[in-house]
C-alpha positions in Angstrom: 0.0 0.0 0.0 1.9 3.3 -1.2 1.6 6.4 1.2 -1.3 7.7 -1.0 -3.8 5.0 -0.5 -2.8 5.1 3.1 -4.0 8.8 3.4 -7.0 7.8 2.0 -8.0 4.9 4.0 -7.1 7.8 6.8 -9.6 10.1 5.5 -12.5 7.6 5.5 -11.8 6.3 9.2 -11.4 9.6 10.3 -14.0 11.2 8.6 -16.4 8.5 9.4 -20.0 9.4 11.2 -19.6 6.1 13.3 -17.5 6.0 15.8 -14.8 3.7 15.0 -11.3 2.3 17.3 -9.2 -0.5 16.8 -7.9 -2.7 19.4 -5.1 -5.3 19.6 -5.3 -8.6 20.6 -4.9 -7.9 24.3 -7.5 -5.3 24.5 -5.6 -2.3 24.4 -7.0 0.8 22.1 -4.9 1.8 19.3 -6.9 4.0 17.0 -10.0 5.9 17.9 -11.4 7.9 15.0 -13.1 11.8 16.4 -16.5 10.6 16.1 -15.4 7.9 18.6 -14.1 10.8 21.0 -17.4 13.0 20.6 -19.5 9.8 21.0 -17.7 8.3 24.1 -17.3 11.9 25.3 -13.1 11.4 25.4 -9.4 12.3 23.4 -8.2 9.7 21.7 -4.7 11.1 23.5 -6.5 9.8 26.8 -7.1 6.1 26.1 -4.8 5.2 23.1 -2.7 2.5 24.5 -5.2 1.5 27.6 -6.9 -1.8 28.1 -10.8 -1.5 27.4 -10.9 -3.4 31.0 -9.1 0.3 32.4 -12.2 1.8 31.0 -14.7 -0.2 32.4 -13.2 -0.2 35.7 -13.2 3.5 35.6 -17.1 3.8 35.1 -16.3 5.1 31.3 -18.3 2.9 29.6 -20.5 0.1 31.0 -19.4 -2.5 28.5 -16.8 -3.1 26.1 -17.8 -5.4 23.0 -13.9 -5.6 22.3 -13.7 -7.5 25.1 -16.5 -9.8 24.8 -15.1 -10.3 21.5 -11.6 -11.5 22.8 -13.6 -13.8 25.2 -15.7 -15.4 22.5 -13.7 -15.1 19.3 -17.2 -14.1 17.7 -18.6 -10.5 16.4 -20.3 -9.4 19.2 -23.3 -6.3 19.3 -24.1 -4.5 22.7 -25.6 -1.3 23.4 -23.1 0.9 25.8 -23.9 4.0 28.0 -21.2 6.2 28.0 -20.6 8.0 31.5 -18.9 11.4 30.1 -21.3 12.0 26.8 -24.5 10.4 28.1 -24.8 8.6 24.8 -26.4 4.9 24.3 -24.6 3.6 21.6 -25.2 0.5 19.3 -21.5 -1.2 19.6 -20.7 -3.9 17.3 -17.1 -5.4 17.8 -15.4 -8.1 14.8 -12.8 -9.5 15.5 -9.4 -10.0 12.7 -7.5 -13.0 12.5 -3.8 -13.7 11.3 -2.9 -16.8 9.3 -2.9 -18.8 12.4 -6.5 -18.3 13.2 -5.9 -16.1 16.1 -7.1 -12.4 16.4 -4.9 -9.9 15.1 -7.1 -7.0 16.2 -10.6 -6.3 17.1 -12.2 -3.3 15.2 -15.1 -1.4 17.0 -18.0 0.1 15.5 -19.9 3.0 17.5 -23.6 4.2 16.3 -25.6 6.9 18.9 -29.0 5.2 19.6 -29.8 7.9 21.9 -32.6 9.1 19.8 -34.1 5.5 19.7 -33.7 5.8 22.9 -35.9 8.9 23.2 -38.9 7.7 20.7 -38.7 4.8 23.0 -39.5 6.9 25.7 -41.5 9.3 24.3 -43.5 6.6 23.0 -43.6 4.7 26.5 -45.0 8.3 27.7 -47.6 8.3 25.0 -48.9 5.2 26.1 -48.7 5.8 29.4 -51.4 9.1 28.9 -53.7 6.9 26.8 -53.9 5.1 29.3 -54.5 7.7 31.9 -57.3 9.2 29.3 -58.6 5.7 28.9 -59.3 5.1 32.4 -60.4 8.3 33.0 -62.9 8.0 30.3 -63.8 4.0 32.0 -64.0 6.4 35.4 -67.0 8.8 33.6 -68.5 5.8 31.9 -69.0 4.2 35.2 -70.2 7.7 36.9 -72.8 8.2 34.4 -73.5 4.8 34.6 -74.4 4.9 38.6 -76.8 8.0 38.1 -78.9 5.4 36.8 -78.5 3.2 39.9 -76.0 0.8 37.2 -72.6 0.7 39.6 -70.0 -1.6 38.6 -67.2 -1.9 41.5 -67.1 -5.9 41.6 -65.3 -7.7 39.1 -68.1 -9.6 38.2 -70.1 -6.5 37.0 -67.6 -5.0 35.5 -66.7 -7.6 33.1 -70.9 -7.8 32.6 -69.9 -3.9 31.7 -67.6 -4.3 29.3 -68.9 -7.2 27.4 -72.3 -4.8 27.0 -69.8 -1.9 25.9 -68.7 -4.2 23.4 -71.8 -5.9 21.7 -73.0 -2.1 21.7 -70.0 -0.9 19.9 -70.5 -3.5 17.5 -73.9 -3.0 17.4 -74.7 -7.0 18.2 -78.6 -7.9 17.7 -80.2 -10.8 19.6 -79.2 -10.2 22.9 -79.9 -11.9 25.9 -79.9 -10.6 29.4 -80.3 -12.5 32.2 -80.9 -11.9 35.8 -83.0 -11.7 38.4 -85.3 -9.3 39.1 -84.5 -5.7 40.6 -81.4 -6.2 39.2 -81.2 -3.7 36.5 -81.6 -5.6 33.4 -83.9 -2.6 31.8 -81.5 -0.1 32.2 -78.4 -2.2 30.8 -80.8 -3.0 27.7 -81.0 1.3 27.5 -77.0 1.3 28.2 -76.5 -1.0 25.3 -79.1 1.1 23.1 -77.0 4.6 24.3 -73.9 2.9 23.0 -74.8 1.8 19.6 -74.8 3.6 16.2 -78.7 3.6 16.4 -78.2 5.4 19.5 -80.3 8.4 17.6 -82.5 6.0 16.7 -86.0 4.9 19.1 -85.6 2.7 22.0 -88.8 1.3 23.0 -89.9 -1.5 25.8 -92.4 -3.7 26.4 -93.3 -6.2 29.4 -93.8 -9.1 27.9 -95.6 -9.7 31.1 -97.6 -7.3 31.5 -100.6 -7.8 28.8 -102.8 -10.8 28.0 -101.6 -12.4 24.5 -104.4 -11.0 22.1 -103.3 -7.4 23.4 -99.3 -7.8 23.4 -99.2 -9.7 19.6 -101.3 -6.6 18.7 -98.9 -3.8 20.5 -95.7 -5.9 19.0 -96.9 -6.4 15.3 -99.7 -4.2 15.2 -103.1 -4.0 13.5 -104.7 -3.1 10.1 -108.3 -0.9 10.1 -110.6 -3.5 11.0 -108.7 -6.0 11.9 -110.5 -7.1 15.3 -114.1 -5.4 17.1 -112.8 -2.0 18.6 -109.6 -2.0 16.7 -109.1 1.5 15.6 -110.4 2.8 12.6 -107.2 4.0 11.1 -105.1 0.4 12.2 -102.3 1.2 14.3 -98.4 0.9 14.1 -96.9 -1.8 16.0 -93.7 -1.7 18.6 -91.7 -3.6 16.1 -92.6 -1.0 13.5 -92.1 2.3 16.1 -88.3 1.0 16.9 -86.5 0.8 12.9 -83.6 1.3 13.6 -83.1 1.8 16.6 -83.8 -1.2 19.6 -86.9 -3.3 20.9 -86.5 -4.3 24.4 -88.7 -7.7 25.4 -88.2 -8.0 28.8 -90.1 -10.7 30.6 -89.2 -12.7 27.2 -90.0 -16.0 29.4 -93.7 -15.4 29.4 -94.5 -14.7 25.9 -97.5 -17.2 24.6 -96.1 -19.6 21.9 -98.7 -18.2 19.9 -96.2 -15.0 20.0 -93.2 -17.3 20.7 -93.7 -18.4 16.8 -94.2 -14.8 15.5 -91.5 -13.5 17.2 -89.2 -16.4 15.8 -90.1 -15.6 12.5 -89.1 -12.0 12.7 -85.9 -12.6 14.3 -85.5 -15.1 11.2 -86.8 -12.9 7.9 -87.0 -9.4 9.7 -90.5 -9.2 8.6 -93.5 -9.1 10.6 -97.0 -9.3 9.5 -100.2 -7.1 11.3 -102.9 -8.3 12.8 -105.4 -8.5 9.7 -102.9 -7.7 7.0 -102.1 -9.6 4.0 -98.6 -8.0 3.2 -96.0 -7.9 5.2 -93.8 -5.2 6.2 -90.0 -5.1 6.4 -88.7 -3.8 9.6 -85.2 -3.9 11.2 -84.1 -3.1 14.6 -82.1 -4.7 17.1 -83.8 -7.0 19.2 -82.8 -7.1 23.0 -84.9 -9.6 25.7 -84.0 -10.1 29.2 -86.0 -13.1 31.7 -85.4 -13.6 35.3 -86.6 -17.4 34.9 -85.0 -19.9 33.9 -85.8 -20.8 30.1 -84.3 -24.1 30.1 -86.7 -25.5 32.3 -89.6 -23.7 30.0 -88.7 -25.6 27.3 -88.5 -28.8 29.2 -91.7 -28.1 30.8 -92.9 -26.8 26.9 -94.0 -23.6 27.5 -90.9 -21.7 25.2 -89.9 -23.0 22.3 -86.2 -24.0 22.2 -85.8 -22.4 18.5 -86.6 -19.1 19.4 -84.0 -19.7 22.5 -81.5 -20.1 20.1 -82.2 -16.9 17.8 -82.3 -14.7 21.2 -78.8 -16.0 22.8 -76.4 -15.3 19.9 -75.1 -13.2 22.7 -76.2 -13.5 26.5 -75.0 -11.2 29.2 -76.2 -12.0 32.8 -76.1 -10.0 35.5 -74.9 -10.4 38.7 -77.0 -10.5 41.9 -76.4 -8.3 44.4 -75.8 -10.2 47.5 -72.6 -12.0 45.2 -71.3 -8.5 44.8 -70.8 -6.9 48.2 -68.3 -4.2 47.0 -71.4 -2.4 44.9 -73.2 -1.7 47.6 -71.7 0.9 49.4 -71.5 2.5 46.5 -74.6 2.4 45.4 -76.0 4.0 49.0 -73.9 6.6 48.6 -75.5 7.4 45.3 -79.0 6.8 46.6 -78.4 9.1 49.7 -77.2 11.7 47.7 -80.2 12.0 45.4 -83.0 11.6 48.0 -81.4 13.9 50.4 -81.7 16.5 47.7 -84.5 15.6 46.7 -86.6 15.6 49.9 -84.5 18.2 51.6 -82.7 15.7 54.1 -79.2 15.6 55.3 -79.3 11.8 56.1 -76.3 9.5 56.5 -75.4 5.8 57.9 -72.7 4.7 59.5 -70.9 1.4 59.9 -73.4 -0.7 61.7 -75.7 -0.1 58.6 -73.5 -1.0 56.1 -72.6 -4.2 57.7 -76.2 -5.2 57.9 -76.8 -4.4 54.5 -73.7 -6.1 53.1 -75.2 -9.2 55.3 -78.5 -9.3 53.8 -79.8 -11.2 50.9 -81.5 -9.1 48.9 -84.2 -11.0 46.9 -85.2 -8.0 45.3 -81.7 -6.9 44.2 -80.7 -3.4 43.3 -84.4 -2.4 43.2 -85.2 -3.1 46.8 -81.7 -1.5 48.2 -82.9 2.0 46.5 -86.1 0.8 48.4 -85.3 0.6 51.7 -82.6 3.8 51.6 -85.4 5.7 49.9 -87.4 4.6 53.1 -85.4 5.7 55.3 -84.7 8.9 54.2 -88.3 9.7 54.0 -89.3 8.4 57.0 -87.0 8.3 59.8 -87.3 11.0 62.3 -83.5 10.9 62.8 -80.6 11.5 60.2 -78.5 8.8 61.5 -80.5 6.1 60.0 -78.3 3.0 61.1 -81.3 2.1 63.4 -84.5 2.5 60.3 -81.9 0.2 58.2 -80.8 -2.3 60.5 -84.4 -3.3 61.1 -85.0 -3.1 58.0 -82.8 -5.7 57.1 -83.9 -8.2 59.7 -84.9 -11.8 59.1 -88.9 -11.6 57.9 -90.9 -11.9 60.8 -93.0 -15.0 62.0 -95.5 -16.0 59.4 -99.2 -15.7 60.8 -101.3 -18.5 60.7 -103.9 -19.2 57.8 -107.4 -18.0 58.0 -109.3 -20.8 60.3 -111.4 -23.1 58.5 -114.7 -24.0 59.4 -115.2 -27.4 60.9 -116.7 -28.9 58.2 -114.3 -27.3 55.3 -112.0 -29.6 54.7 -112.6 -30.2 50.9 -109.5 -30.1 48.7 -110.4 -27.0 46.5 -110.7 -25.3 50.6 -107.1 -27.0 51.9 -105.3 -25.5 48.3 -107.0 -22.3 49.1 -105.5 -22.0 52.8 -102.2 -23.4 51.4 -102.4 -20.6 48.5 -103.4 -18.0 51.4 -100.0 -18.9 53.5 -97.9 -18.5 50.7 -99.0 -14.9 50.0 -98.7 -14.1 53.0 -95.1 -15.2 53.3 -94.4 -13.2 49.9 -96.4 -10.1 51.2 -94.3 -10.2 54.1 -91.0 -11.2 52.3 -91.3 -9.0 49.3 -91.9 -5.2 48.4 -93.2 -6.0 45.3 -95.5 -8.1 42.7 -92.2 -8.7 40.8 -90.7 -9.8 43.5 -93.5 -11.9 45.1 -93.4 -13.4 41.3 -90.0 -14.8 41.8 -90.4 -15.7 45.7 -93.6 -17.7 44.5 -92.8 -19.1 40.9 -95.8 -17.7 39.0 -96.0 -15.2 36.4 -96.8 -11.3 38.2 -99.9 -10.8 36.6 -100.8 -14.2 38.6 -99.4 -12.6 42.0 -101.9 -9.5 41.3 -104.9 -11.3 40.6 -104.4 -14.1 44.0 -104.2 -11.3 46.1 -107.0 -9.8 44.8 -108.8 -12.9 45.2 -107.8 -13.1 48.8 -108.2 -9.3 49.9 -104.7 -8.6 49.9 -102.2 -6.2 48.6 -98.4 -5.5 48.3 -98.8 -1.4 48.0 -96.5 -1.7 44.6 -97.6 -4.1 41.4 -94.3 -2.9 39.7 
């Protein structure tokens, strides 16, 4: 190599963005180019002629890849922080044999990965506020979510949460919610609704329960003019037809007539429905939402739902949680309900920890419902505003049942021992219970059946909802 081709191979290493140095077989630096001295924040008149170990031992650099490469007689790639620069640098070290197989020299390649470095943080940062804003967005989800009496501290209900989130987002049809009742399953159905893209759209709700079957097939599909005696003269737009586009809520799904069971199924199949004396039919489409407290498998068993239609309603089933199996939503959801009827009846209640206690111990058979029951009670009616006492006895074991209405001594028919049976079991329920609903489950008959037995009996639970 003549003089000239050695200034030129000079030149390049010198001139060279990466930091480059060449070691000996023993580890000591013999050439550092200046990019290597700006990187490593040193003059080459410092370290030429010093082991890489010196440097390491110093606290100069925290690795040395020329040294890794003289113990492993293998190119080696680290990344190096450099204590006087502050740089991390990508160091790759390859190693030169002689003829014998044995390094010559080891030459070091330097490359500042510092602003790697710094898009990695950055971008750790950026995550780091997405999530901030993401929870904080969960946090006001979940507020606005326990104005409506819909609180989600237990893990249980807040996986029930999210799952609705998502079938809403994706705006999932043929949804099933189940739970029992008082728990809340009409205003997850409206959640759902709030969350879709027909969010704009109508949400309307029927009680599946609540009408005799001639009446509810007529409100769901509706009617043409003259289709039965006192049927309007103009025919009348059914529920199916008011919600396009936007949601149809069945709740009480469970005690739909197969009549309507076989109507509904055929909807949920074609997305058309036919009015009561009509002879075309119409094309509607919403999303169909249906929520039960009872237990649909043993309908079907006992053939009073069809197992079909079970099928087309469960493509997705949410259920929700009672509230005796999720202790941590209670205190929550007192807090809310104290809030709101202090305001609005001009109280300044509060409870303390005996009361919680006793309302973490109690079942509950009327769920979320009968809690905003018994604080709304209690704010209303207790003299005192430490309402520990008013709530503690509220939540005491249902008192001794009374004993049946005495038969005459001749009365011992069958139809008359069913009827004194039938009479203790209301009793029980009207005790038990705050409600029909609730008197429906404690019993095992439909609510409309509750209202007309205590009717038949003289009695009466205050509340039919």
């Amino acid at each position: 190599m003549n003089d000239k081709d050695f200034l030129y191979l000079e030149t390049i290493f010198d001139r060279s963005e990466d930091g480059l140095m060449i070691c000996d077989a023993q580890g000591h630096i013999l050439k550092m180019n200046r990019a290597a001295e700006r990187l490593n924040g040193i003059r080459a008149s410092e370290v030429v002629g010093k082991s890489v170990k010196t440097l390491v031992r110093e606290g100069q650099i925290n690795r040395s890849a020329t040294q890794e490469v003289l113990e492993t007689n293998r190119q080696v790639s680290l990344v190096q922080t450099t204590a006087r620069s502050g740089y991390t640098l990508l160091v790759t070290g390859t190693p030169v044999f002689d003829d014998e197989n044995e390094i010559a020299y080891v030459v070091v390649n330097e490359r500042d990965i510092s602003l790697i470095e710094d898009m990695k943080k950055e971008l750790a940062r950026v995550r780091q506020e997405s999530e901030k804003i993401r929870d904080e967005l969960t946090e006001l989800t979940l507020r606005d979510l326990a104005i409506n009496h819909i609180v989600a501290q237990s893990s249980s209900m807040k996986q029930t949460l999210h799952l609705a989130r998502k079938l809403a987002r994706a705006d999932a049809s043929n949804i099933l919610i189940q739970g029992e009742s008082g728990t809340g399953k009409g205003l997850l159905a409206r959640y759902i609704h709030t969350n879709s893209m027909g969010a704009k759209k109508p949400f309307i709700q029927i009680n599946c329960a609540a009408l005799p079957e001639n009446l509810l097939e007529a409100e769901l599909f509706g009617y043409e003019r003259g289709a039965f005696t006192g049927a309007r003269e103009t025919g009348k737009a059914g529920l199916f037809e008011l919600a396009a586009g936007g949601t149809l809520f069945l709740d009480e799904i469970g005690e739909l007539s197969l009549g309507v069971q076989a109507k509904l199924l055929k909807y949920l199949d074609d997305h058309e429905i036919m009015p009561l004396g009509g002879t075309t039919a119409k094309k509607i489409d919403c999303s169909i939402l249906a929520a039960t407290n009872r237990d649909l498998a043993r309908r079907i068993v006992e053939k009073k739902f069809r197992l079909d239609l079970l099928h087309r309603l469960n493509t997705f089933t949410l259920s929700i949680p009672p509230l005796r199996n999720r202790p941590e939503d209670i205190l929550e959801l007192v807090a809310i309900c104290l809030k709101q009827n202090n305001k609005k009846y001009n109280r300044r209640t509060y409870i303390g920890f005996k009361a919680y206690e006793a309302l973490k111990a109690y079942a509950f058979p009327g769920n979320v419902r009968e809690l905003i029951n018994i604080i709304k009670q209690a704010v209303v009616l207790c003299d005192r505003r430490f309402l520990d006492d008013y709530i503690i006895r509220a939540t005491l074991p249902a008192r001794a049942v009374p004993p049946s209405k005495p038969l005459a001594d001749n009365a011992f028919t069958l139809t008359q021992k069913l009827r004194s049976v039938e009479y203790d079991m209301l009793v029980q329920a009207v005790i038990r219970c705050r409600t029909t609903r609730e008197a429906a489950v404690f019993l095992g008959i439909s609510q409309p059946t509750v209202v007309r037995k205590l009717k038949k009996h003289g009695m009466s639970m205050g509340k039919t909802d």
